[in-house]
Every structure is written in structure tokens, then in C-alpha cells.
C-alpha positions in Angstrom: 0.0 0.0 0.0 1.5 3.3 -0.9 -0.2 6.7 0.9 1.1 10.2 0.3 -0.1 13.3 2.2 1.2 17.1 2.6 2.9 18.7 5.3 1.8 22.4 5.6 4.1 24.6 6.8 3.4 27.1 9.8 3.2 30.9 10.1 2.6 32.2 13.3 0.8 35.4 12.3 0.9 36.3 15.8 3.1 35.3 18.2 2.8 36.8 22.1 5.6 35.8 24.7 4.8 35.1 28.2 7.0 34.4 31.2 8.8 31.1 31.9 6.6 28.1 33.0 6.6 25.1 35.3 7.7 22.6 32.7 10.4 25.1 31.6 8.7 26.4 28.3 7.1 29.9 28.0 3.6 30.8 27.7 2.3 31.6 24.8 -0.1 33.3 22.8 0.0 32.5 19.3 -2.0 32.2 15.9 -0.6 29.7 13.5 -1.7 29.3 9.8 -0.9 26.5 7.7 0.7 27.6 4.4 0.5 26.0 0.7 4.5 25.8 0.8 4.7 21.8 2.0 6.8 18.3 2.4 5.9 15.6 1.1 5.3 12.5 2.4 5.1 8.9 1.1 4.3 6.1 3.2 4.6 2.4 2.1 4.2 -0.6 3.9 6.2 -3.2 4.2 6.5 -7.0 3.9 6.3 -9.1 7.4 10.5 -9.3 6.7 10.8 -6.2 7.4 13.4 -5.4 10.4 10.8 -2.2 11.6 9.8 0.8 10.6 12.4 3.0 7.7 12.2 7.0 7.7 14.5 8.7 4.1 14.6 12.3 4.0 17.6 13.2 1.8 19.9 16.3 2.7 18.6 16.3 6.5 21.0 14.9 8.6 20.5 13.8 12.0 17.2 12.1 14.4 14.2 12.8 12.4 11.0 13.6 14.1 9.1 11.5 11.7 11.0 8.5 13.1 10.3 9.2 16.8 6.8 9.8 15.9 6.3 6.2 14.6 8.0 4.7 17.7 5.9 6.6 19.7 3.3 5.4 18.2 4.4 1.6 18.7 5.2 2.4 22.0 1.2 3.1 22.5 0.0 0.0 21.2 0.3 1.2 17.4 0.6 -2.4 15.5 0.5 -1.1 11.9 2.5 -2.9 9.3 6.1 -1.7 9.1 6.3 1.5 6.6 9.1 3.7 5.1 8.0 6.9 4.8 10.4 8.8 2.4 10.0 12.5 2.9 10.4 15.7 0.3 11.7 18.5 1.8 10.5 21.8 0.5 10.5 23.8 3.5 13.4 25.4 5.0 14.9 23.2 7.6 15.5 25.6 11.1 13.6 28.1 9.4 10.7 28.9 12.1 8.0 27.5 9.9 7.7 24.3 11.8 8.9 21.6 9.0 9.8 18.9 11.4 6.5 19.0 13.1 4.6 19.0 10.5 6.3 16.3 8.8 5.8 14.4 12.1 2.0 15.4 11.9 1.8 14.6 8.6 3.1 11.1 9.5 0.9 11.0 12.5 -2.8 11.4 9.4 -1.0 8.7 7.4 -0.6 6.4 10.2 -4.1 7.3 10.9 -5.2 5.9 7.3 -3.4 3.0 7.7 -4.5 1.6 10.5 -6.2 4.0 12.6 -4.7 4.9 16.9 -7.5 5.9 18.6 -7.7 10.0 19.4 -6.0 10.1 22.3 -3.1 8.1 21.4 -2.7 10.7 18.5 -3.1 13.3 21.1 -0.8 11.9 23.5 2.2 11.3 20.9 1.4 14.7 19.1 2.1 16.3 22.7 5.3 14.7 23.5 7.0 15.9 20.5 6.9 19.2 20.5 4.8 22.3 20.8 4.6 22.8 17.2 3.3 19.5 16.3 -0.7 19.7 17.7 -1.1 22.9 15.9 -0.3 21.2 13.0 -2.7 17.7 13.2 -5.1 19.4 11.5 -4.2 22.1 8.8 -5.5 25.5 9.0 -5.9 28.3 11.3 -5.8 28.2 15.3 -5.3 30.0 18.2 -2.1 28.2 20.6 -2.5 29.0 24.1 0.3 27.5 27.4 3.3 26.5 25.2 1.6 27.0 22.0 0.1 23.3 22.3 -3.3 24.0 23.6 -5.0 24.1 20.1 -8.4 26.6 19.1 -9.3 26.1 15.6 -10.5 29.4 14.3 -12.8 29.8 10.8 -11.0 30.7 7.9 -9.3 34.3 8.3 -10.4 36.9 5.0 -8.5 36.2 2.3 -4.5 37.1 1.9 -1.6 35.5 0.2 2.0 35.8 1.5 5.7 35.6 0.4 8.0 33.6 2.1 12.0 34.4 2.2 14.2 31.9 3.7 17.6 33.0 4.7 20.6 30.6 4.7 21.0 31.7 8.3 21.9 28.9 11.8 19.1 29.8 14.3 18.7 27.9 16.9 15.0 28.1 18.6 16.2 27.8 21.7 18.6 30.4 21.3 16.1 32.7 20.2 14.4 31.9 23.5 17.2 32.7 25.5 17.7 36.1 24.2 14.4 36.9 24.5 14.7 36.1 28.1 17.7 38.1 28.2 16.1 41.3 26.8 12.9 41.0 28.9 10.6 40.5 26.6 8.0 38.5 28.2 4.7 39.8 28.5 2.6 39.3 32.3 -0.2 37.0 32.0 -3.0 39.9 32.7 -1.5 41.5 29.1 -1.8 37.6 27.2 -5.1 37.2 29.0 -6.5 40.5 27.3 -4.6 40.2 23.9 -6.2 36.4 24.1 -9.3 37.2 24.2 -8.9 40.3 21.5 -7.8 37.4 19.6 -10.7 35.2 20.0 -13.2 38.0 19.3 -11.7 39.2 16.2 -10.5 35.8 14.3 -14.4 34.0 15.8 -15.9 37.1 14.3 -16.7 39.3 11.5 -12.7 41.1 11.4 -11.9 37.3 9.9 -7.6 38.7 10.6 -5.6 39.3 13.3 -6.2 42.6 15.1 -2.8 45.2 14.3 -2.2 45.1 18.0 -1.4 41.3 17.9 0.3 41.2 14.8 3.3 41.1 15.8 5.6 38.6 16.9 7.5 39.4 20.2 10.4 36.4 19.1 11.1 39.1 16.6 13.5 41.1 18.4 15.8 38.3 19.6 15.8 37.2 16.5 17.5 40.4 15.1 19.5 40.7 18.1 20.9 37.4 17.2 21.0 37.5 13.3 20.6 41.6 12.4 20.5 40.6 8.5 16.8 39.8 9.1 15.9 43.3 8.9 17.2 43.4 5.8 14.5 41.1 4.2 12.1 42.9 6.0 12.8 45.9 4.6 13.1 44.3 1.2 9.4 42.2 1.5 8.1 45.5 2.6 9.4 47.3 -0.8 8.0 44.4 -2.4 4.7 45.3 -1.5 3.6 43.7 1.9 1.5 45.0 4.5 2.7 43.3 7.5 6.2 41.9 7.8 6.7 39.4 10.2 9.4 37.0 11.6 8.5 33.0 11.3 8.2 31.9 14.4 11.7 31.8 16.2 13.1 32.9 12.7 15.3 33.3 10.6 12.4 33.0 7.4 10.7 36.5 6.8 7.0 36.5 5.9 4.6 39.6 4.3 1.5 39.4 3.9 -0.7 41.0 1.6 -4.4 41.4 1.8 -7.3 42.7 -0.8 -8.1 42.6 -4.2 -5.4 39.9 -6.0 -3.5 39.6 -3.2 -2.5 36.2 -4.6 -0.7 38.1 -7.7 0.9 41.0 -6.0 2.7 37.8 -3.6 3.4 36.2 -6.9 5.3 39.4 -8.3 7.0 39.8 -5.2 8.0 36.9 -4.9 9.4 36.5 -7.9 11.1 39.8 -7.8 13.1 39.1 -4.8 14.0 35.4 -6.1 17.7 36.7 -7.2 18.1 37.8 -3.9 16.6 35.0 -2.0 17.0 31.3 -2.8 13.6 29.7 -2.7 11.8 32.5 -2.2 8.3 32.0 -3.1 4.3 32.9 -2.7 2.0 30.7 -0.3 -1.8 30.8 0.4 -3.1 29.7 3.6 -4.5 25.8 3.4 -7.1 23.7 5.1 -7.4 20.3 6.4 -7.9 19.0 3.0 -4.9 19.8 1.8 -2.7 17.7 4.3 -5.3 15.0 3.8 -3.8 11.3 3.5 -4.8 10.1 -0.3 -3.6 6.9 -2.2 -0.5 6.7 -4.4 
């Protein structure tokens, strides 16, 4: 049996830093947005020879998440056949658009297909690897609340198109974490607790985007503390014609967004104007659950 499937990446089009928590990750506030630049996956099971389960994702080096989420998995009583799920990597790896998680989600649908884990064993191994990776179970648009794991979907936001620039920079998340800490950024919980529910009213309601108070992404300064150059791009997706400029998640990839009448074609011309400046730059539109839907090969 061959199965393929998408793995959206993330945008956080809001991204609102708390202080330090129990478990030794940071509150959050955040909105993520799955995005039509994507892995793919291809899952194909395997004969009863089989020594166990076989992850290939060429140029990445190093544990893959996709691996761990299948033992994890088998670890919860999982007892599909053994697979090898070869993966296509289209978006930036380390780039703060959440490629590793949501090639693990992606993995976590196809399993699903194959032979389906109840919920809450999906749940349960979603959760234990990584923040990222329940926001990105089901493509589309949420709200992230504690460490960005406690999922919201949120309708459809109005309609918008982006362009993505990747920058051949190292940036390590947790890195960007700890700068954060060490400028102070951290908001107190009585200033999430409002902009959370700003959030809620305006996605839930008739705004359908982000209010301009919370689109922002408070990562954003580390970021440029750490790797300055980032500003450049943001200067240069701004003359490109975008609205809002943001930093992906913990960076280094710059987003803009632009909204209205063909906003689809003015991130297209963007994009393709700042290609000879940016390798694999490129225009996205956000994507729903269909999208990263398992389907036969």
C-alpha cells in the first residue's frame, strides 16, 4: 500500500511571549496558519520481513522527528505494518515555519489511514513531541495557548496571500528563547489574558484577521539581536509590497503578507522579484485540512 499526504508549513501570524513556566517552556499566545508551501510525504508498507519501521529524508541529517513519531506510536500499542515513509523536503529546515512537526504530523494522518490509533493516542504522541506538532494535526488556522500546544481552531481568516523568504541563516529556537529572556521581553499574563481574548473575538468574528495590535511577533527582536541581517529582508518584502512583515516563528524565514483585491498576484510578483536575492523564495496561500489529507498513491 502506498499513501502520500502534505505537510503544511506554519506561520505564526501572531506570536505573544509570556513568562517562563513550570515545565520550563514559555507561555504563549499564538496564531498559527498552515501555508500551501509543504513536504511531502510517502508512506509504504512493508513485507512481514521487514526489520521495523524506515524514515528517508535526503539532505537532512541527524534524528528525524518522523522517526520518533512512529515509535511513539508503537510504544502506544500502534501495531500497523512496518512502513518507510520517504520524505520531500521543500521547507526550509531551522527556518521557524515548523517543517519537522509538521512532517511528524503529517506522518501521525498517514498512520491514521493506515491503520487507525484511537484520538487520544494521536493526542498523546502529538504532545510529546513538540509544541509545534498539535497545531499542525489538523491544517489551517488556530489559536495556541500554554506552550503554544493548547489548540483553538479558528474559521477561515479573510482572504490574503504571502511571500516567504528563507535566509541561509543557523538559528537555533532555543537560542532565540534565550535572548528573549535576556532582553525582557516577556509579557505578564493579565496583558496575554486580554490580547487572548482580542484574539478570539476578532479571528471568531466578523474582522476574519488578526487585530494590528497582535500582529506582531515578540520572538522578533531576539531574533534580530541574534542575526541583524533579518531586517534586511524585511525591509526588502516591505518594498516588495507587503503589508505586514513578520518573523516565522523563532526565525530566521521572513513573511509579508498582503491582503485585498489579487492579493495572490501581487505575492506572486514579489516573490518573484526578490527570487535573485533569496533562494527559494516563493508565494503561499493559507490551506485547510484537505490539503494535508492522506490520499492513495
Amino acid at each position: 500500500m502506498r499513501l502520500l499526504a502534505r505537510a503544511p508549513a506554519k506561520v505564526n501570524l501572531s506570536l505573544l511571549l509570556g513568562g517562563l513556566r513550570p515545565d520550563g517552556r514559555h507561555e504563549l499566545v499564538t496564531v498559527f496558519e498552515s501555508v500551501s508551501l509543504c513536504d511531502e510525504l510517502e508512506l509504504s508498507t512493508l513485507g512481514p520481513e521487514a526489520g521495523g519501521d524506515e524514515v528517508i529524508c535526503a539532505g537532512v541529517a541527524g534524528p528525524n522527528l518522523v522517526a520518533v513519531a512512529l515509535q511513539r506510536l508503537r510504544a502506544r500499542g500502534w501495531d500497523g505494518s512496518p512502513v518507510r515513509v520517504e520524505v520531500s523536503k521543500r521547507i526550509p529546515v531551522a527556518a521557524g515555519m515548523g517543517g519537522g512537526s509538521a512532517d511528524a504530523a503529517a506522518t501521525l494522518r498517514l498512520a491514521a489511514a493506515l491503520r487507525e490509533p484511537s484520538a487520544a493516542v494521536v493526542a498523546h504522541v502529538a504532545a510529546s513531541l513538540g509544541a509545534d506538532v498539535p497545531g499542525q494535526l489538523v491544517p489551517g488556522a488556530s489559536i495556541g495557548t500554554a506552550a503554544g500546544d493548547a489548540i483553538e481552531p479558528v474559521p477561515p481568516l479573510r482572504p490574503h496571500a504571502l511571500v516567504i523568504l528563507p535566509l541561509p541563516l543557523g538559528l537555533s529556537t532555543a537560542d532565540v528563547y534565550r535572548e528573549a529572556d535576556r532582553l525582557g521581553l516577556g509579557r505578564e499574563p493579565a496583558e496575554l489574558e486580554s490580547a487572548l481574548r482580542e484574539l478570539r473575538a476578532s479571528l471568531c468574528g466578523s474582522a476574519g484577521m488578526v487585530p494590528a495590535a497582535s500582529a506582531v511577533n515578540d520572538l522578533e527582536p531576539a531574533a534580530l539581536s541574534l542575526r541583524p541581517e533579518i531586517r534586511t529582508a524585511m525591509e526588502d518584502a516591505r518594498s516588495a509590497g507587503a503589508q505586514r512583515v513578520l518573523v516565522c516563528g523563532s526565525g530566521p524565514t521572513v513573511a509579508g503578507l498582503f491582503f485585498g483585491e489579487q492579493a495572490v498576484d501581487r505575492a506572486g510578483a514579489g516573490a518573484a522579484a526578490l527570487a535573485g536575492r533569496y533562494a527559494g523564495a516563493c508565494a503561499a496561500v493559507p490551506v485547510d485540512e484537505t490539503f494535508g489529507a492522506p490520499r492513495f498513491g
